[in-house]
C-alpha positions in Angstrom: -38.5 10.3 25.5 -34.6 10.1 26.4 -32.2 9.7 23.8 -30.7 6.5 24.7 -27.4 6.6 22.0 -26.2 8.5 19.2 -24.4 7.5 16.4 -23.3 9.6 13.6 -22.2 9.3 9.9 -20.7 11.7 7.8 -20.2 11.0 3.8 -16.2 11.7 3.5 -15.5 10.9 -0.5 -12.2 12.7 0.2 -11.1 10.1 2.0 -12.1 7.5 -0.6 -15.2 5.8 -2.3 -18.2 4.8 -0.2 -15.9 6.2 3.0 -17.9 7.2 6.3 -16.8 8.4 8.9 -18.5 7.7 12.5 -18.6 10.6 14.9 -20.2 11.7 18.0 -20.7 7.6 19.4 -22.7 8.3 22.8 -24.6 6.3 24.6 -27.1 7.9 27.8 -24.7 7.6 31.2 -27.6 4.6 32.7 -26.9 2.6 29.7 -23.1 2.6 29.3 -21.4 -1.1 29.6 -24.9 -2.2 29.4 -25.8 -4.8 26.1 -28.6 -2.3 25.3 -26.0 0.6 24.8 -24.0 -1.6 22.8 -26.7 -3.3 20.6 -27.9 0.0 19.6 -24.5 0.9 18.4 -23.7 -2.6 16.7 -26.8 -2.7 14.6 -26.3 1.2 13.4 -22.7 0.2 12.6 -23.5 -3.4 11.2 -25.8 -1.4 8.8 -23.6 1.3 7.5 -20.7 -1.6 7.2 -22.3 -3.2 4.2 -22.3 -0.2 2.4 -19.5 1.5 3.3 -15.8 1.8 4.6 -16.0 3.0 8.2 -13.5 5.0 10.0 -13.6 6.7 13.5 -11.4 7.4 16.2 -10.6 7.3 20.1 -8.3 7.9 22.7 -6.4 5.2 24.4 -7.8 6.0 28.3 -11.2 5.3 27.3 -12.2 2.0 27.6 -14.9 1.9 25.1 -12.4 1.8 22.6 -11.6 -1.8 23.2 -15.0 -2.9 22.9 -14.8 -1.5 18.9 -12.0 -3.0 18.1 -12.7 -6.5 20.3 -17.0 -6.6 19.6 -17.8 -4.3 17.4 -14.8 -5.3 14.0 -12.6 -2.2 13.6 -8.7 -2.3 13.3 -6.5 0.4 14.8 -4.8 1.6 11.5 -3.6 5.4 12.3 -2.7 7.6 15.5 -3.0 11.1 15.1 -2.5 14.0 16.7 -5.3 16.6 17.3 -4.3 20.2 17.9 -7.2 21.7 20.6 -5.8 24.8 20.6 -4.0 26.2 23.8 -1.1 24.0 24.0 -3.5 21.4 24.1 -2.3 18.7 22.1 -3.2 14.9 22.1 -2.7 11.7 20.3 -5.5 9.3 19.6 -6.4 5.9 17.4 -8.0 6.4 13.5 -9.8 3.0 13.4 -11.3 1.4 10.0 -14.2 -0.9 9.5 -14.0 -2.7 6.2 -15.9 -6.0 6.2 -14.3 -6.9 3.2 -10.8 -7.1 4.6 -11.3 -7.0 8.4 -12.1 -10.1 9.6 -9.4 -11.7 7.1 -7.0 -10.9 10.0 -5.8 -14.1 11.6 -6.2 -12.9 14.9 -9.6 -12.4 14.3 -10.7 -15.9 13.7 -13.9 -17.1 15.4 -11.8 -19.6 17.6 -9.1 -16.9 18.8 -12.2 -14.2 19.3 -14.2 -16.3 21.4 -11.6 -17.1 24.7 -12.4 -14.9 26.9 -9.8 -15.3 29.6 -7.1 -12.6 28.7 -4.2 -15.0 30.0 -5.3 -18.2 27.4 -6.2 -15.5 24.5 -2.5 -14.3 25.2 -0.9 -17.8 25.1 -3.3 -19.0 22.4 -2.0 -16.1 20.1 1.4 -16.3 20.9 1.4 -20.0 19.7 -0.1 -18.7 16.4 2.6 -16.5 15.8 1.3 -13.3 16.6 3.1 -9.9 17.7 1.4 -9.1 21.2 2.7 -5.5 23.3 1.1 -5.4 26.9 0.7 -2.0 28.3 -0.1 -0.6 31.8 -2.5 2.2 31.5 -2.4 5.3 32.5 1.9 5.2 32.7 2.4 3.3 29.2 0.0 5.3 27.5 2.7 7.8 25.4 4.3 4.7 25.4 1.8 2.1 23.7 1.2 5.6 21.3 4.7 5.3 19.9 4.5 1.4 19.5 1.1 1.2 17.5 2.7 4.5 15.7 5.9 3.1 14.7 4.4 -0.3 14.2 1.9 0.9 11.6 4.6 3.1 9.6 6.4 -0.2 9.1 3.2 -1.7 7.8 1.6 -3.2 10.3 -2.2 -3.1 11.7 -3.6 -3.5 15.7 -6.5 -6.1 15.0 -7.0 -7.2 18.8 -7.1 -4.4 21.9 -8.3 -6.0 25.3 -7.9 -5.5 29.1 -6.8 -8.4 31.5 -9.4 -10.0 33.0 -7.9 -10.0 36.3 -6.5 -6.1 36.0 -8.8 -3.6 33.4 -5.5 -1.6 33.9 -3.3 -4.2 31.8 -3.9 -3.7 27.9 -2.9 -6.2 25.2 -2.6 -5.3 21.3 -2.2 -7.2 18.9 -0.4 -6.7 15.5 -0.3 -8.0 12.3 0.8 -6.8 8.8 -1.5 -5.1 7.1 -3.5 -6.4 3.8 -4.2 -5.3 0.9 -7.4 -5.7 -0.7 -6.0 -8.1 -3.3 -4.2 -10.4 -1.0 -7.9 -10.7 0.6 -9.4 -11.6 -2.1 -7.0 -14.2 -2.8 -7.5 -15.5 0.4 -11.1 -15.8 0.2 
């Protein structure tokens, strides 16, 4: 009788209609990076998803927030900071799940989403016209902070994060302008 993972959502109508919010995402220390971990966590999101708007958030260094954004359908579309008291102060990414608007992103298609050498997925987006910032973590991290920051005041999304394959230090983002419910619905 272990818990194995935890996943929880809270209601947030301040934030709009049918709006969760996902908190506390942990999975048992023997199961992280294993496909149990993650199923656990990708049906209990898959099934709040059709109902609602999802939102969470995470901090660059940890890893595990590539895998939502790359496996699991969320979008970086916020950083904020969070005041821990103390001088303590830190930036992270607000990320959204809307499956009626996220996987309209280009960069999300099933073709670009399946290559999973990070060197082809790179070429193979830049020939399809997309904005891509490479980062070296932990020195770029401020750095990528202020890019995604400043990229989303000017109306644009991250819809791809992912590690080299060759150097889990190298990050990739991907950006793309953001839509509006209306222009996907007009693509659809």
């Amino acid at each position: 009788g272990k818990i194995a993972a935890y996943i929880r959502f809270d209601d947030r109508p301040d934030l709009g209609p049918h709006v969760k919010y996902a908190l506390s995402l942990n999975v048992s220390p023997e199961l992280r990076g294993s496909a149990l971990g993650e199923a656990i966590f990708q049906v209990s999101i898959d099934k709040e998803a059709k109902e609602s708007v999802l939102l969470g958030n995470f901090f660059p260094k940890i890893p595990a927030g590539m895998m939502y954004i790359e496996r699991a359908g969320w979008i970086i579309v916020e950083v904020e900071t969070v005041d821990f008291g103390k001088d303590k102060i830190q930036r992270r990414f607000v990320i959204q799940r809307d499956d009626t608007e996220n996987d309209a992103y280009g960069s999300r298609t099933h073709r670009l989403m399946k290559i999973r050498d990070s060197q082809e997925s790179v070429r193979e987006l830049e020939r399809s016209g997309f904005v891509i910032k490479k980062f070296v973590f932990p020195q770029d991290q401020e750095k990528m902070l202020d890019v995604v920051d400043r990229s989303i005041q000017e109306g644009l999304v991250v819809t791809r994060y992912f590690s080299d394959t060759a150097d889990t230090n190298i990050r990739y983002a991907v950006f793309e302008r953001r839509r509006t419910h209306e222009e996907v619905r007009r693509a659809a």
